[in-house]
BAFIFI-507909 format. One line per field, with one value per residue: residue number from 1; residue in one letter; chain; x, z, y of N, C-alpha, C in turn. Coordinates in steps of 0.1 Angstrom, whole numbers, m for minus. Each point is the difference from the previous one (the first is absolute). Example, Ala and Ser with C-alpha at 12.3 -4.5 7.8 and 13.67 -1.06 7.14 Angstrom:
nr	1; 2
rest	A; S
kette	A; A
n.u	132; m4
n.w	78; m7
n.v	m57; 11
ca.u	m9; 9
ca.w	0; 0
ca.v	12; 11
c.u	9; m8
c.w	0; 8
c.v	12; 11
This chain:
nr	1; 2; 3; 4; 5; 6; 7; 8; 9; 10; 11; 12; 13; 14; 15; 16; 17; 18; 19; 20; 21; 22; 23; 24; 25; 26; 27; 28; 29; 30; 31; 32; 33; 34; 35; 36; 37; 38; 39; 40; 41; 42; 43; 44; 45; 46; 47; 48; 49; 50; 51; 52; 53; 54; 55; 56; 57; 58; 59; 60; 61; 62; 63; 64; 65; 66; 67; 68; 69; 70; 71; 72; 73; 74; 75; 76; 77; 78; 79; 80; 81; 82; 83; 84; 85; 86; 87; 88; 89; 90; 91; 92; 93; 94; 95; 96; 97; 98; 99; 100; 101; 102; 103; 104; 105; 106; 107; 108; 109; 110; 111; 112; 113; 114; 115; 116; 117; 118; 119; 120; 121; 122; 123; 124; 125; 126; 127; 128; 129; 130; 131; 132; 133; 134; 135; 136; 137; 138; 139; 140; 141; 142; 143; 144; 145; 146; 147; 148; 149; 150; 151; 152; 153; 154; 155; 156; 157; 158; 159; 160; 161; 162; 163; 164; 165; 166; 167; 168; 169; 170; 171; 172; 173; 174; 175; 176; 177; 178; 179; 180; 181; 182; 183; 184; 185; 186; 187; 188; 189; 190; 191; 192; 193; 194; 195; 196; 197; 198; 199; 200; 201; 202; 203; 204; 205; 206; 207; 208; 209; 210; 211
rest	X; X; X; X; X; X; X; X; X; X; X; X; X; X; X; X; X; X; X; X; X; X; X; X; X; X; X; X; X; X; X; X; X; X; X; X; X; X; X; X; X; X; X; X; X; X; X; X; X; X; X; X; X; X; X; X; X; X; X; X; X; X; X; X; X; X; X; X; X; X; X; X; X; X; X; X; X; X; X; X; X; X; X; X; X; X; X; X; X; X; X; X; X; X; X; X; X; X; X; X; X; X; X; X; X; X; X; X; X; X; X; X; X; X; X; X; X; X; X; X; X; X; X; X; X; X; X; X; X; X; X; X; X; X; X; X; X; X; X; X; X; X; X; X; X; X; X; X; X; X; X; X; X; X; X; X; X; X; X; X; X; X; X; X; X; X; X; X; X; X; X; X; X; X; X; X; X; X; X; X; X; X; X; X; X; X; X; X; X; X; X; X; X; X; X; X; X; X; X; X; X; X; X; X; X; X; X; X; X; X; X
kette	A; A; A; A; A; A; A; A; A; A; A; A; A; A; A; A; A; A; A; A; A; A; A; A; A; A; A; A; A; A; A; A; A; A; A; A; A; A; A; A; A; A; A; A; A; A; A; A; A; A; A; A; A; A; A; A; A; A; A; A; A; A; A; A; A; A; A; A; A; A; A; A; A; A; A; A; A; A; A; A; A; A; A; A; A; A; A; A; A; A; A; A; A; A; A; A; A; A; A; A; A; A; A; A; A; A; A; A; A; A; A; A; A; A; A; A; A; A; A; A; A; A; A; A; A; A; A; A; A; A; A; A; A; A; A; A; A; A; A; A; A; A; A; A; A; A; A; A; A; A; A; A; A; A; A; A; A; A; A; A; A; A; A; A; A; A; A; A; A; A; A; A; A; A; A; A; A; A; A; A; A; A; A; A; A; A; A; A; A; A; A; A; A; A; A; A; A; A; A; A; A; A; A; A; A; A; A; A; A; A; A
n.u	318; m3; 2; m9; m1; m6; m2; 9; 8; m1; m9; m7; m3; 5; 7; 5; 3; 12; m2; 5; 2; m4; m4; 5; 1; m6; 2; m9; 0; m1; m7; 10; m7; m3; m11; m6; 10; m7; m14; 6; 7; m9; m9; 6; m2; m9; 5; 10; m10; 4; 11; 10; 0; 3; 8; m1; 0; 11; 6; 0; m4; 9; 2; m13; 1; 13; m2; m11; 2; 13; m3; m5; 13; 3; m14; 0; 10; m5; m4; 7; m11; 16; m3; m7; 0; 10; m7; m12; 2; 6; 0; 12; m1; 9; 8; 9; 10; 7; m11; m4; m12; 10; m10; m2; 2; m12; m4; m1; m9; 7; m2; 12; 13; m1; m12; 9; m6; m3; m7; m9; 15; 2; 11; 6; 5; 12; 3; 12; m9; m4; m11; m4; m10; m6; m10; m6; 0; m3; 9; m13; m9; 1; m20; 4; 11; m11; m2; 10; 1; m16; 11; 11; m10; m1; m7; 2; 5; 10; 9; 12; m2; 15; m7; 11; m3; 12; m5; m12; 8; m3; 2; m2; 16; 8; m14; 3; 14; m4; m9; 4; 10; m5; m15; 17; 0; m12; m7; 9; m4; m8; 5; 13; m7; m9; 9; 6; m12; m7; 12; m12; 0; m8; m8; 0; m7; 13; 6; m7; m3; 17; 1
n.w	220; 7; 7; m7; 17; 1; m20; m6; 7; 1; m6; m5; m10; m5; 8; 6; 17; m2; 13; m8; m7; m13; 2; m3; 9; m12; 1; 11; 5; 8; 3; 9; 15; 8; 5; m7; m5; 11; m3; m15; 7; 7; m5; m5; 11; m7; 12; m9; m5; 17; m3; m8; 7; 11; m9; m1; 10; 4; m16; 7; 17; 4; m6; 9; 3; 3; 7; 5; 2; m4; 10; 6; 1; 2; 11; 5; m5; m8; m8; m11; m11; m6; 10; m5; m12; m2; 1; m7; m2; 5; 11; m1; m7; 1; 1; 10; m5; 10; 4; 14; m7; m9; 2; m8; 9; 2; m9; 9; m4; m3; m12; 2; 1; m6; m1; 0; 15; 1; m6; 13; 7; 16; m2; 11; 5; 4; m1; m8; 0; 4; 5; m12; m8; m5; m4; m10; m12; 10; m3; 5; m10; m10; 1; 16; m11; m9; 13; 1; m13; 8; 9; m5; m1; m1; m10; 5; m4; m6; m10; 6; 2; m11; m4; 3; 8; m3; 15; 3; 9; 2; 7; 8; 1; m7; m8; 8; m2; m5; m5; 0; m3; 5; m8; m7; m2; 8; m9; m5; 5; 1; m16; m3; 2; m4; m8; m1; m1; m8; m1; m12; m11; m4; 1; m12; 2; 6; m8; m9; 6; 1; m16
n.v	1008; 10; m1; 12; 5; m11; m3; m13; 4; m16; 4; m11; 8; m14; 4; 9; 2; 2; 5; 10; m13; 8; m17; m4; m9; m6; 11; m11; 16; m4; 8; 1; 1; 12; m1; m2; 11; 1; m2; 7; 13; 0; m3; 12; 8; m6; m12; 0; m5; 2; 9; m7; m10; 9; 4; m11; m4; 10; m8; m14; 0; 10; m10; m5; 4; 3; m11; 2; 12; m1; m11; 8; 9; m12; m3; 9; m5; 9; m7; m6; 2; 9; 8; m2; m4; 10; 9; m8; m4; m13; 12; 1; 5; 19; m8; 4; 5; m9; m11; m1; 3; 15; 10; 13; 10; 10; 8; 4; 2; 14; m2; m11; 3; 6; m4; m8; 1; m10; 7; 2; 2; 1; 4; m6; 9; m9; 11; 4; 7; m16; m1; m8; 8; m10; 5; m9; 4; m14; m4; m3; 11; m2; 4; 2; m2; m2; m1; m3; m7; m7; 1; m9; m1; m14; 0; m8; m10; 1; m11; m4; m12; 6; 6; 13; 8; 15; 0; 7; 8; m10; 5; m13; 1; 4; 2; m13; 3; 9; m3; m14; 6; 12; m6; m4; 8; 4; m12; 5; 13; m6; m5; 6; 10; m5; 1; 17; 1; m13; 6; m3; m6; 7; m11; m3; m9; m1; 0; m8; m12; 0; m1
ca.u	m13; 5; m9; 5; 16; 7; 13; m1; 6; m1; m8; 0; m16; 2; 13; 13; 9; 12; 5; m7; 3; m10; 3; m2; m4; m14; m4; m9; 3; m4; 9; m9; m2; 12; m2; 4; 17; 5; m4; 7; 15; 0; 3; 14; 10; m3; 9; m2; m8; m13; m4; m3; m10; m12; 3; m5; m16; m12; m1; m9; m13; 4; 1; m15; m11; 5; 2; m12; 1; 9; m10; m10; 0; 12; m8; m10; 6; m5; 10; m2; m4; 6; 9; m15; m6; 12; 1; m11; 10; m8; m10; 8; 2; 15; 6; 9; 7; m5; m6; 5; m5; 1; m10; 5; m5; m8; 6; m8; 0; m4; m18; m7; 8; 5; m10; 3; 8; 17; 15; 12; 10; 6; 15; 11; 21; 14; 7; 12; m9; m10; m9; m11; m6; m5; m13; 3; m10; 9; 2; m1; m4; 10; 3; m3; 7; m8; m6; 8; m2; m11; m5; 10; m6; 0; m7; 0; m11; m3; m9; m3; 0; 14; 6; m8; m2; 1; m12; m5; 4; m11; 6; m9; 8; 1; m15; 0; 9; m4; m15; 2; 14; m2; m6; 6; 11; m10; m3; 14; 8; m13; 2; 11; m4; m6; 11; 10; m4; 2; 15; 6; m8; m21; m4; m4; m12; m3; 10; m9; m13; 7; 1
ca.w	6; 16; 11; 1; 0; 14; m4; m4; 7; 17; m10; m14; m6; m13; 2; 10; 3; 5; 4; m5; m9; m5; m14; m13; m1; m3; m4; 6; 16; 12; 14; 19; 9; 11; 8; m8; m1; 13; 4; m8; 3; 12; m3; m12; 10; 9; m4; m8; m10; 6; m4; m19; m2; 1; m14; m9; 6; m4; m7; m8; 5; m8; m15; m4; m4; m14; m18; m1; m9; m15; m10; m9; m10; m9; m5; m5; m11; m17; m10; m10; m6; m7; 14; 14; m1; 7; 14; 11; m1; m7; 11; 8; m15; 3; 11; 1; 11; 1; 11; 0; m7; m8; m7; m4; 6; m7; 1; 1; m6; 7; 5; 11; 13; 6; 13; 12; 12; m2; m11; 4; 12; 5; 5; 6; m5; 6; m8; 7; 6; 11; 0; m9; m3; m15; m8; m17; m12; m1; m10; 2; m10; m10; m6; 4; m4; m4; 5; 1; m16; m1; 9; m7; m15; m5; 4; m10; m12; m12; m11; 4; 16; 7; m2; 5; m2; 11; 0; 13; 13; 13; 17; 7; 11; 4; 9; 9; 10; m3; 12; 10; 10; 18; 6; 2; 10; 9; 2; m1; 12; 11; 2; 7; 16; 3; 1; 12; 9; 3; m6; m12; m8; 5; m9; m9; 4; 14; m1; m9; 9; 12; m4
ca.v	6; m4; 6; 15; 1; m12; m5; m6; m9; m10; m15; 1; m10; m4; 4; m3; 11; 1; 12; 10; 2; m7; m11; m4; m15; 1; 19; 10; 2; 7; 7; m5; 14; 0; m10; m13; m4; m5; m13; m11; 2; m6; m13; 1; m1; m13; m12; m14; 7; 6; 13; m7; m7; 9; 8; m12; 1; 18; 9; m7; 8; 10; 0; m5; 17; 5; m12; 0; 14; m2; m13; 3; 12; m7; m7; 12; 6; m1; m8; 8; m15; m8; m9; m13; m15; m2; 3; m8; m11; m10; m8; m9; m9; 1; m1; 0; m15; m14; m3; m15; m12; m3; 5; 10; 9; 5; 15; 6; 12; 15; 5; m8; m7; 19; 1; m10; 2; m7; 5; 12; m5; 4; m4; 10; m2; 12; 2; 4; 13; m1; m6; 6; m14; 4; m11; 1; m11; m13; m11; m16; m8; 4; 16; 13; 14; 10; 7; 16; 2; 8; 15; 9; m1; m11; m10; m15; 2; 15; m5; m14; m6; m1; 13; 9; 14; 8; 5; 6; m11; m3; m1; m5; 1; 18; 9; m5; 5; 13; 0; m7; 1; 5; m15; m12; 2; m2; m12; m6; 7; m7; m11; 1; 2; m12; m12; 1; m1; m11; m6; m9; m1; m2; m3; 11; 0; 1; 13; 11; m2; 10; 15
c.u	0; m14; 1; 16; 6; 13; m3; 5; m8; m12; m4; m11; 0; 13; 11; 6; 10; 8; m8; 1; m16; 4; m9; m11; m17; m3; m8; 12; m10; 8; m4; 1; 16; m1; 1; 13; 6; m2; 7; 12; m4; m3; 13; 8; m5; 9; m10; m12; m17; m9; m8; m18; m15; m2; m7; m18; m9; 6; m17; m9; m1; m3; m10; m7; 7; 1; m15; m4; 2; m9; m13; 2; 4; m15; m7; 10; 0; 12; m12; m2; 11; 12; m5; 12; 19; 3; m6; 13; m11; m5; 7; 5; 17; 6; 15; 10; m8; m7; 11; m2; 0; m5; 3; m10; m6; 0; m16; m2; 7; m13; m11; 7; 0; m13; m1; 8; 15; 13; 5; 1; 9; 9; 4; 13; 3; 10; 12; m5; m8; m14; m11; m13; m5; m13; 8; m8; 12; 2; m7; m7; 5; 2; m4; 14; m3; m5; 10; m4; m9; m1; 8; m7; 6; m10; 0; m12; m6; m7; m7; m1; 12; 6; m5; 2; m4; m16; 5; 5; m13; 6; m8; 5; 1; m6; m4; 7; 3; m8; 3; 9; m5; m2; 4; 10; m6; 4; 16; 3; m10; 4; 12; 3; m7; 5; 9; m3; m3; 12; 1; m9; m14; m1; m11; m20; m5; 5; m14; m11; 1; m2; m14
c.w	15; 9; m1; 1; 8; m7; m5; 11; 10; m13; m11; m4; m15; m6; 8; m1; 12; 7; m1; m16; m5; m12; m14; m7; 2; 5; 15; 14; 10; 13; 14; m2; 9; 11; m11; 0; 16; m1; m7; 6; 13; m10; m4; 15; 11; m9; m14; m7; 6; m7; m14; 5; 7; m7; m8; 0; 0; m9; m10; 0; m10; m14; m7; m8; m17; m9; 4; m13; m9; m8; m3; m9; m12; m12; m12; m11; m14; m5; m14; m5; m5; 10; 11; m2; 4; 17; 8; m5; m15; 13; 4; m10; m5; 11; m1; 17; m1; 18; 2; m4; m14; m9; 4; 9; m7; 3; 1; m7; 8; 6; 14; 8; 6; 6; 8; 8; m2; m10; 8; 10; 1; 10; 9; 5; 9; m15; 3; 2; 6; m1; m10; m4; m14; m4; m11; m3; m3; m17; 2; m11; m13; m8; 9; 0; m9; 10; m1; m12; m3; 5; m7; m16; m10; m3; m11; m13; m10; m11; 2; 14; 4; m3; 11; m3; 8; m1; 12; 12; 10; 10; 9; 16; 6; 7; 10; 6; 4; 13; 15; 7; 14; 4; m1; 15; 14; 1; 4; 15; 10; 2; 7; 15; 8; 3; 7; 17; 8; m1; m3; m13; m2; m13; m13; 4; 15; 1; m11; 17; 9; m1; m4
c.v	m3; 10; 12; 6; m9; m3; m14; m15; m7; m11; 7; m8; m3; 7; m3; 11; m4; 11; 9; 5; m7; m7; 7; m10; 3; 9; 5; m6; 2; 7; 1; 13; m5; m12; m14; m5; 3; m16; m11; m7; m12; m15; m12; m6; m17; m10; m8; 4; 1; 9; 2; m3; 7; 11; m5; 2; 12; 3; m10; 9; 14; 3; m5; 12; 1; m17; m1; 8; m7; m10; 12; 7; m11; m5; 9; 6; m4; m8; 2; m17; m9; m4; m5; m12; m4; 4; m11; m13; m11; m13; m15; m16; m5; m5; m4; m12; m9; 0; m15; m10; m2; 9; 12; 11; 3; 13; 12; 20; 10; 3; m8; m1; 17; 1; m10; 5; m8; 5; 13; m4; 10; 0; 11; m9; 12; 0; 11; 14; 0; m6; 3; m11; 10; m11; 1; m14; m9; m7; m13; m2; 9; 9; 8; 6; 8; 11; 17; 4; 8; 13; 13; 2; m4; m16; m13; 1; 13; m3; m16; m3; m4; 14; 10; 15; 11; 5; 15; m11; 0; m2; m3; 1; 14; 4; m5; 0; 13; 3; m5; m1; 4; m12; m11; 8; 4; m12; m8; 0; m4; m17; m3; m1; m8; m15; m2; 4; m13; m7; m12; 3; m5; m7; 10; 2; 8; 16; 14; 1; 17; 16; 7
């Protein structure tokens, strides 16, 4: 999915793009304008990971709108009585690994960590096609890999609270990238500029204060 006719290539939202090739990897693309993939190429072309790291900073800025979005559409989606009580977890009860002290992580629901700001991060990288970044729904707590499951229509708990079942896919991502692509990429292309303008990296506060 990419910007009209811009194409798929220069970032990526809960995806990844390489060139002009579109990944594979977790299903959603985004795509720059013309001016955006100047501005990439010029970061791409600063020493050492100048560039990575103000890439870094307007894709955070950038990427507020669309994981704002997602936690609500994520909030506001029907589950069904006999997959509540496996999607909401057992409220931190499971836990896995070990702490330093001995005592077993605690594992927080789907249903709770996917409207937490913290389970989405975002990364950028030089890679052997050049400079990219991508959001996605991190691994820090244990079941937000359910989250692709649910969108692809699939949902935990069918008969039991270990069983599950193909349902209707709820897509909380998509329609948000869908919508919001012009407006990550405005935002992308203001924050960039701004940086390189001051030739270095803006802090993220000082940097939303700017735009």
């Amino acid at each position: 999915m990419g910007f009209g006719s811009y194409g798929p290539d220069a970032f990526a939202m809960f995806g990844r793009t390489r060139g002009t090739k579109r990944s594979r990897e977790s299903g959603i693309t985004v795509g720059s304008t013309p001016s955006l993939k100047g501005l990439l190429r010029t970061l791409d072309s600063l020493e050492g990971y100048k560039g990575v790291n103000m890439l870094q900073n307007a894709s955070r800025v950038a990427f507020d709108v669309m994981r704002e979005k997602t936690i609500e559409n994520f909030r506001n989606l029907p589950f069904g009585r006999k997959s509540r009580a496996y999607v909401k977890g057992r409220r931190g009860i499971e836990t896995f690994g070990k702490t330093a002290s001995g005592k077993g992580r605690k594992i927080r629901s789907v249903r709770k960590t996917l409207t937490l700001r913290g389970s989405y991060s975002v990364e950028a990288k030089r890679s052997k096609s050049g400079i990219e970044t991508r959001q996605y729904i991190n691994g820090k707590q244990y079941y937000n890999y359910l989250s692709h499951m649910i969108e692809g229509g699939y949902t935990p708990g069918g008969g039991s609270k270990y069983e599950g079942k193909r349902v209707s896919a709820k897509p909380f991502r998509r329609p948000v990238g869908r919508i919001y692509n012009d407006r990550v990429a405005r935002m992308m292309e203001k924050a960039i500029a701004i940086q390189l303008e001051q030739g270095k990296r803006v802090g993220l506060g000082k940097l939303r204060a700017m735009l």
